[in-house]
C-alpha positions as CSV (number, residue, x, y, z in Angstrom):
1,X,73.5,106.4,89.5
2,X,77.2,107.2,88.1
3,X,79.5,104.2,89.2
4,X,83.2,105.3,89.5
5,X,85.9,102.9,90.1
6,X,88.9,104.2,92.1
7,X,92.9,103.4,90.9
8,X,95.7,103.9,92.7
9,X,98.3,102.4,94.9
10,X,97.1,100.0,97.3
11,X,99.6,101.5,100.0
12,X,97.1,104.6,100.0
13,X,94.5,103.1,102.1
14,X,93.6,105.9,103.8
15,X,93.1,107.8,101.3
16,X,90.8,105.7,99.4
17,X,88.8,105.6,102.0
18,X,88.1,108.7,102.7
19,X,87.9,109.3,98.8
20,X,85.4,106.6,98.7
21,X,83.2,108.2,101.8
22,X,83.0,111.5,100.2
23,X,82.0,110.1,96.6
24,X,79.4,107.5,98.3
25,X,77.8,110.5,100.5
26,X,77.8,112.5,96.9
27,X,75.6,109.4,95.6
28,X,77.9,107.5,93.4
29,X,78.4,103.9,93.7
30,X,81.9,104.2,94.3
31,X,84.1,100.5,93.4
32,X,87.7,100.1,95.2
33,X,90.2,98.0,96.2
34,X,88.8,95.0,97.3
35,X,92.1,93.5,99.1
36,X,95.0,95.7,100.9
37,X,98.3,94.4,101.2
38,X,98.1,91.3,98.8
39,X,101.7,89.9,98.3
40,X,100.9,86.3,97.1
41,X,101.7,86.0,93.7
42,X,99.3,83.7,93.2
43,X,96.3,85.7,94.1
44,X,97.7,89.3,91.9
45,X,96.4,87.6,89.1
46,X,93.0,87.5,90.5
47,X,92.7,90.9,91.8
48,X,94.2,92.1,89.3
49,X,91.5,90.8,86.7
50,X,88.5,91.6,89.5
51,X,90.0,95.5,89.5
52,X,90.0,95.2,85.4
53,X,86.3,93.9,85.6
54,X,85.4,97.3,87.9
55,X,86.9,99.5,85.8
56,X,85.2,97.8,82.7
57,X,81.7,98.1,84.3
58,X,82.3,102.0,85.9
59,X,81.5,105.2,83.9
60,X,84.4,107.1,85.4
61,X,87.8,106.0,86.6
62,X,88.9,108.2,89.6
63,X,93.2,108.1,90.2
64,X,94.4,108.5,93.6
65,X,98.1,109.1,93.7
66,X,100.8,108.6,96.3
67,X,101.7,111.2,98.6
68,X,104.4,112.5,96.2
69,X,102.2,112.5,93.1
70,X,103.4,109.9,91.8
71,X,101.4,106.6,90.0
72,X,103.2,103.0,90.3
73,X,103.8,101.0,87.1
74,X,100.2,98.9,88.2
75,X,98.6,101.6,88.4
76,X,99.4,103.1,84.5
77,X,98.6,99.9,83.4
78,X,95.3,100.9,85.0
79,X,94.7,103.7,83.1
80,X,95.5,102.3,80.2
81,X,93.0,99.6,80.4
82,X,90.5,102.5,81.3
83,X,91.5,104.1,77.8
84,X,91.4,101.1,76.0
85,X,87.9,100.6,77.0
86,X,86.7,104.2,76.6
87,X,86.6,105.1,80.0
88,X,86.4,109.2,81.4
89,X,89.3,109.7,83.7
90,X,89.7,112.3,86.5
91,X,92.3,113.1,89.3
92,X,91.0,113.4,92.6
93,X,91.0,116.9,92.7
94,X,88.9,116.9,89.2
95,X,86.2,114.8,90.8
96,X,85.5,116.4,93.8
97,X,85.2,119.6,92.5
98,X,82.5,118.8,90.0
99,X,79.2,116.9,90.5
100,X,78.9,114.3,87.6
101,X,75.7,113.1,88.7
């Protein structure tokens, strides 16, 4: 099974869970945010190293972007942890168009 691990702002909810439905009822094993709406500072280390971990052990890394198109400065340094690792990377749109299975 193809594991995909979705990035994005966490003020998306919505829309990584329906991303997240569609991808699971496609077969993947879909990893996302774990925690919404996290504003100790104390704790953003830790979710920011679990998220790290997810997109270290996915096969594809899946962006989901704010309403305006847009990414947040967390999220880039997402991707760029994805590319450091060797990670394949597709917009939304990208991924629900193709079957990767």
């Amino acid at each position: 099974m193809v594991i995909v691990t979705l990035i994005g702002s966490n003020k998306q909810r919505e829309e990584f869970d329906r991303i997240n439905r569609i991808l699971t009822l496609r077969g993947y094993v879909v990893f996302s945010l774990g925690v919404w709406d996290c504003d100790d500072p104390k704790l953003k280390p830790i979710l920011t190293k679990v998220h790290a971990k997810k997109i270290g052990n996915a096969d594809y890394i899946v962006i989901i972007r704010k309403s305006d198109g847009s990414i947040g400065e967390h999220t880039s340094k997402e991707i760029e942890i994805a590319k450091a690792v060797g990670k394949s990377i597709f917009e939304v749109e990208e991924i629900l168009g193709e079957k990767l299975l």
